[in-house]
N, CA, C and O atoms as a DFTB+ gen file, in Angstrom:
356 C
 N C O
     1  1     -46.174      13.199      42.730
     2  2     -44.974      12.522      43.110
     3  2     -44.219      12.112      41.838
     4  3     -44.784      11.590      40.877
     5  1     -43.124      12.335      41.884
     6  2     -42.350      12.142      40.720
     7  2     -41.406      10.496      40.860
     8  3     -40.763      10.012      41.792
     9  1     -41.754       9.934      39.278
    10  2     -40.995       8.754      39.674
    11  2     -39.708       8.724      39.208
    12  3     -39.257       9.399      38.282
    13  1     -38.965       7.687      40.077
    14  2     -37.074       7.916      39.519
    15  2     -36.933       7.122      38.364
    16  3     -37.703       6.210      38.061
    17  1     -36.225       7.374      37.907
    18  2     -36.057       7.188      36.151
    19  2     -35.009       5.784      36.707
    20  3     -34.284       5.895      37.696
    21  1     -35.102       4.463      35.853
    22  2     -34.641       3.401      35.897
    23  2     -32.761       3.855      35.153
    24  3     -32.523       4.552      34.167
    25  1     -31.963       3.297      35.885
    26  2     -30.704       3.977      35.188
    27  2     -29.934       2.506      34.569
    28  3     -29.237       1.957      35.422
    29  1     -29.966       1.932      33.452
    30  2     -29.391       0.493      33.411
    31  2     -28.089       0.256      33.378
    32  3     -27.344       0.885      32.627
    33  1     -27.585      -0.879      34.367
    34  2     -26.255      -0.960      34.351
    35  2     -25.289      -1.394      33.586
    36  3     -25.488      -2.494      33.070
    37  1     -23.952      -0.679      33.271
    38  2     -23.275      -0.658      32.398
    39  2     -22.924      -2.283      32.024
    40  3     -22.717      -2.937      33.046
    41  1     -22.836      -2.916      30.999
    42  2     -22.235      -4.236      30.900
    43  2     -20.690      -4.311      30.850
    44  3     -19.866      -3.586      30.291
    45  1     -20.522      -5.766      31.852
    46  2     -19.104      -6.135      31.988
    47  2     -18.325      -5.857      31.118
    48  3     -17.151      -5.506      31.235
    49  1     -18.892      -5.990      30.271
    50  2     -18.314      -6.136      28.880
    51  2     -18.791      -5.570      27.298
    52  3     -19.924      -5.635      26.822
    53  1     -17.816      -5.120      26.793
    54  2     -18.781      -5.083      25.109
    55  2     -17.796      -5.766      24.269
    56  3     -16.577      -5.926      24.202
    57  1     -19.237      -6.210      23.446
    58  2     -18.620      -6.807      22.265
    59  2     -17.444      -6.228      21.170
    60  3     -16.730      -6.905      20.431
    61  1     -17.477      -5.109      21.282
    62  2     -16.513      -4.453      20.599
    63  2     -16.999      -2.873      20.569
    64  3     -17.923      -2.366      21.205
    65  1     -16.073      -2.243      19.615
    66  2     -16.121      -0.570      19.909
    67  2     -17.526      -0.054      19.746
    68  3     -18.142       0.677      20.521
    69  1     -17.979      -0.641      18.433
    70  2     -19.384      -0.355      17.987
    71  2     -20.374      -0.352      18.795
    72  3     -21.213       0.549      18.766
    73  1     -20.434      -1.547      19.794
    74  2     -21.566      -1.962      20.648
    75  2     -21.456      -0.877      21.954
    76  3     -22.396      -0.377      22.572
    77  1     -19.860      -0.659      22.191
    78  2     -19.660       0.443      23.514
    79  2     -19.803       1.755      22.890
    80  3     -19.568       2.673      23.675
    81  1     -20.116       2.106      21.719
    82  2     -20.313       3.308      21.092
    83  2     -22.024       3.564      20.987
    84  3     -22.417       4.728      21.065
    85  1     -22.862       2.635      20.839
    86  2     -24.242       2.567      20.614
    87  2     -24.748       2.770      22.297
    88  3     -25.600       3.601      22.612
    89  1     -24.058       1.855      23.293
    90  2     -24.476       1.855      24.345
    91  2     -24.122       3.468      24.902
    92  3     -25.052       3.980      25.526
    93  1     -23.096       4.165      24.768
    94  2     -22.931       5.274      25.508
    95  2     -23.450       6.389      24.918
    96  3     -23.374       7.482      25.478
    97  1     -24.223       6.171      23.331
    98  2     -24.987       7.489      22.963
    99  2     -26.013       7.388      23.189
   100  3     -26.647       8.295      22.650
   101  1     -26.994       6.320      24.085
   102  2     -27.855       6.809      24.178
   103  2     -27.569       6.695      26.058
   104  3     -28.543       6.068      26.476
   105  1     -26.875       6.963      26.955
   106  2     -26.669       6.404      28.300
   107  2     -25.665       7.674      28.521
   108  3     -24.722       8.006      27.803
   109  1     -26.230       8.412      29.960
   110  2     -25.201       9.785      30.478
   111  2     -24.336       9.170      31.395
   112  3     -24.634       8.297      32.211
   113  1     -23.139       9.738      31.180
   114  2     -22.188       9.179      32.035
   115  2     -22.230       9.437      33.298
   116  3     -21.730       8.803      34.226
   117  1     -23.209      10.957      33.314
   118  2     -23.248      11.444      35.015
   119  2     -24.343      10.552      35.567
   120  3     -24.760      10.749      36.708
   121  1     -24.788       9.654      34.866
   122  2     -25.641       8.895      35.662
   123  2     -25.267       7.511      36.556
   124  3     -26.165       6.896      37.132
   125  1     -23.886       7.088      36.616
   126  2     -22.963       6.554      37.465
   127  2     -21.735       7.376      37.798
   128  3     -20.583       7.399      37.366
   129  1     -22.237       7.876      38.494
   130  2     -21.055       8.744      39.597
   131  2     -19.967       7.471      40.361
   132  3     -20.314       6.397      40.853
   133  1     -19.133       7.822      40.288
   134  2     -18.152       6.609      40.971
   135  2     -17.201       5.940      40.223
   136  3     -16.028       5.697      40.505
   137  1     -18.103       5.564      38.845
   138  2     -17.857       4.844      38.326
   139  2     -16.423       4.846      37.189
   140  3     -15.792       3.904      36.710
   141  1     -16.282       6.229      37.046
   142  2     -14.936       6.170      36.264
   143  2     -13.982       6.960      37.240
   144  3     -14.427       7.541      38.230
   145  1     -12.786       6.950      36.941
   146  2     -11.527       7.743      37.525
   147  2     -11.025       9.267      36.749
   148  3     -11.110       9.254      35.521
   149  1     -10.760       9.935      37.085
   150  2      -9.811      10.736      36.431
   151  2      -7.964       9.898      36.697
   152  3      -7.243       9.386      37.553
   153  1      -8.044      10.398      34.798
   154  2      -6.548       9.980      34.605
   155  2      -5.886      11.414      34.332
   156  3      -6.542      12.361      33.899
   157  1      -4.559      11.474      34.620
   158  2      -3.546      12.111      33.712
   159  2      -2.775      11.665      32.673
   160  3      -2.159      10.602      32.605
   161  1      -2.874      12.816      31.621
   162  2      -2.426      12.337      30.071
   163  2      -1.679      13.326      30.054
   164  3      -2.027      14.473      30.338
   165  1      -0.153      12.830      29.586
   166  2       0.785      13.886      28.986
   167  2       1.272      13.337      27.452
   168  3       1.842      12.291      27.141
   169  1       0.826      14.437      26.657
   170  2       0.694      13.950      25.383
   171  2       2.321      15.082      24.792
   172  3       2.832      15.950      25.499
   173  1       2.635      14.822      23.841
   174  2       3.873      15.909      23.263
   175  2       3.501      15.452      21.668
   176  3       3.281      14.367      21.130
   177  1       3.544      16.683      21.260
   178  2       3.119      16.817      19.492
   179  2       4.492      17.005      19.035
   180  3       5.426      17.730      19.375
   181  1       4.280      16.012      18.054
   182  2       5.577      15.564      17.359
   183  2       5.259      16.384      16.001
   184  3       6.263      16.994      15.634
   185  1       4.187      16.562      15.187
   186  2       4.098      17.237      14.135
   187  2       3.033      18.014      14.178
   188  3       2.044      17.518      14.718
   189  1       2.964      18.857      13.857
   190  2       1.690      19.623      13.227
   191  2       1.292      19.738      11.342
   192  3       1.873      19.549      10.273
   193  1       0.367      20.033      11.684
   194  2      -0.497      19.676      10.124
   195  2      -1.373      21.017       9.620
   196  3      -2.065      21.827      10.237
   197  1      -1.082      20.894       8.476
   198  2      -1.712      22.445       8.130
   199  2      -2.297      21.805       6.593
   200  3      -2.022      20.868       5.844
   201  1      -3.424      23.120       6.660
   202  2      -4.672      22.247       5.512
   203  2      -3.881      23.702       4.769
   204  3      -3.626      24.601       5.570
   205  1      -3.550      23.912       3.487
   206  2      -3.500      25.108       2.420
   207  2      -3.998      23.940       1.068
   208  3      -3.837      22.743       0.829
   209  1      -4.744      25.233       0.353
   210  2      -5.478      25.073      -0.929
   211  2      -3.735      24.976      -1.970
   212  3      -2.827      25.804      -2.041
   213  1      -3.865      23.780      -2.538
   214  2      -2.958      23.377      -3.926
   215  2      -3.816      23.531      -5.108
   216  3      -4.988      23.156      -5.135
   217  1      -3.089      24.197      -6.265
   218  2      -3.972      23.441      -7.428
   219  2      -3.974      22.364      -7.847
   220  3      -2.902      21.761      -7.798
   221  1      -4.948      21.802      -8.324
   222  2      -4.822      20.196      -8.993
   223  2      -4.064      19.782      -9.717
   224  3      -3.718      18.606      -9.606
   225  1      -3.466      20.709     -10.846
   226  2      -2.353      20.391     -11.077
   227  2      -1.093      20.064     -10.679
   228  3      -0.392      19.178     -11.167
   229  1      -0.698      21.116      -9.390
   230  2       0.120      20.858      -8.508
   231  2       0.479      19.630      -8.228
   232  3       1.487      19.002      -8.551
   233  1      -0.911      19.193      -7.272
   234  2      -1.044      18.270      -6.413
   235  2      -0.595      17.116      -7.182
   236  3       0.333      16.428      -6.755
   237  1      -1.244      16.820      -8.405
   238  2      -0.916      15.474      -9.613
   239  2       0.554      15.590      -9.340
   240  3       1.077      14.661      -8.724
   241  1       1.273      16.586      -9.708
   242  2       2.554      16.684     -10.153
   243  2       3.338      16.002      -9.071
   244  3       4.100      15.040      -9.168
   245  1       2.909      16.865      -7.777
   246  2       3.372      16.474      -6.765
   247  2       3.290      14.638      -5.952
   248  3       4.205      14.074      -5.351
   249  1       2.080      14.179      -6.192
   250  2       2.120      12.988      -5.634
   251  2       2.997      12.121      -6.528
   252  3       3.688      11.186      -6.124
   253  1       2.860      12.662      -8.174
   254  2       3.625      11.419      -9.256
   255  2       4.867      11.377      -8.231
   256  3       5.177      10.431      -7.506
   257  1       5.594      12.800      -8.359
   258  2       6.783      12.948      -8.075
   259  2       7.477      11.901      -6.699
   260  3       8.484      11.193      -6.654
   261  1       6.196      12.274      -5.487
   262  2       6.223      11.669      -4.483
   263  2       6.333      10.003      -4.477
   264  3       6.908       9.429      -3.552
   265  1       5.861       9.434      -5.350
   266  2       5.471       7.935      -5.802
   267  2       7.072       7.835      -6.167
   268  3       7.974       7.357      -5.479
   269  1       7.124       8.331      -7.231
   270  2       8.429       7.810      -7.842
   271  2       9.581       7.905      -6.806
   272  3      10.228       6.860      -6.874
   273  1      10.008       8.613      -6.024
   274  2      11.007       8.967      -5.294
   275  2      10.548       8.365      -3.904
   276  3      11.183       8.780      -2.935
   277  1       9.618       7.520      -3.680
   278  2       8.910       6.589      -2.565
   279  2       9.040       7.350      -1.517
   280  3       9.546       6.731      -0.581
   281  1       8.773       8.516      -1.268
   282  2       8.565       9.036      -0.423
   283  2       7.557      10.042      -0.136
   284  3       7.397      10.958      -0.943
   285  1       6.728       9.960       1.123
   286  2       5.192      10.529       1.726
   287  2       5.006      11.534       0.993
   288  3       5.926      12.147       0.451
   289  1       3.992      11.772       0.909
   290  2       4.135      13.344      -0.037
   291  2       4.186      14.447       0.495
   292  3       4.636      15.421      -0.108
   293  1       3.579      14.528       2.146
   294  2       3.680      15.675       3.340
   295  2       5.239      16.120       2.632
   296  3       5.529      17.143       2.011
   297  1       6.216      14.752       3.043
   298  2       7.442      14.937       3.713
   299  2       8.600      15.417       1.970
   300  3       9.773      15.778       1.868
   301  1       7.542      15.175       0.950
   302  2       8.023      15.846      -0.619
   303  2       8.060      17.210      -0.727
   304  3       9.021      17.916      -1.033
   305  1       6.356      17.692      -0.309
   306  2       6.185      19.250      -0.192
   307  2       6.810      19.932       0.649
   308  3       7.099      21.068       0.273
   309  1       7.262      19.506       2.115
   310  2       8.206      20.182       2.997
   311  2       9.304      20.515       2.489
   312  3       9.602      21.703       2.375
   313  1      10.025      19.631       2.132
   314  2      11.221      19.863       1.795
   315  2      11.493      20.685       0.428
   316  3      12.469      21.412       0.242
   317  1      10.533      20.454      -0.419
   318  2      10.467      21.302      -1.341
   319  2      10.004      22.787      -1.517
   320  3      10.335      23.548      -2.426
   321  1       9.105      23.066      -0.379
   322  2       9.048      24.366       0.047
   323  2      10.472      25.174       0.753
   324  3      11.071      26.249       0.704
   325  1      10.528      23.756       1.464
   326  2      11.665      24.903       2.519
   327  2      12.961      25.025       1.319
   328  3      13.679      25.994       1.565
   329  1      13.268      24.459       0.435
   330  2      14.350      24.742      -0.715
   331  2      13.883      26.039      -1.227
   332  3      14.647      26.977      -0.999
   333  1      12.958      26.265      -1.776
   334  2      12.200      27.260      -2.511
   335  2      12.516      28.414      -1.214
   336  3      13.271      29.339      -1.512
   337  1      12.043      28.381      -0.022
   338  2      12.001      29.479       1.203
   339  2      13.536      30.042       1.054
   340  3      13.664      31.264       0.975
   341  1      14.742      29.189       1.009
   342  2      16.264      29.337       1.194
   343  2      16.594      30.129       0.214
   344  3      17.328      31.106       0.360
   345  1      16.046      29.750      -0.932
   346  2      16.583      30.568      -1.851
   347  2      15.961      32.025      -2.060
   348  3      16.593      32.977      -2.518
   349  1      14.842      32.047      -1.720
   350  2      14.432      33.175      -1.729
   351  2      14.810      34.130      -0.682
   352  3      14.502      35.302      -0.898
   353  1      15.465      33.831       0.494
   354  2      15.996      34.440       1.224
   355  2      16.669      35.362       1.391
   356  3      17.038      35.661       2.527
């Protein structure tokens, strides 16, 4: 005869993210059926992000540049590519 496995119930509450992060890695969610909802999420991507290899030199050049002219450095290299793209056109 097989015995049923004790399933412990979720607390009212957690102390914070950490404690609801410890509690749910070791605890299956399919083991309270009921218990959550399905939601709908409509999300819209405002930017995309792309990883390319810079040289280090570059990059130095580029953040000084970025610092001094107080602006992000994403939004330094964009614009400085797409100048470079125009002209080469």
């Amino acid at each position: 005869m097989s015995k049923k496995r004790q399933i412990e119930p979720i607390p009212d509450e957690f102390a914070n993210a950490h404690e609801a992060a410890e509690f749910w890695d070791t605890h299956d969610t399919t083991d309270y059926p009921g218990t959550f909802r399905t939601v709908r999420v409509v999300a819209e991507l405002r930017n995309r992000h792309y990883e390319i290899p810079i040289d280090a030199d570059v990059i130095k050049t580029l953040e000084a540049r970025a610092r001094k002219m107080g602006v992000p450095l994403g939004r330094l290299a964009s614009d400085l590519l797409r100048r470079q793209l125009r002209i080469s056109a």
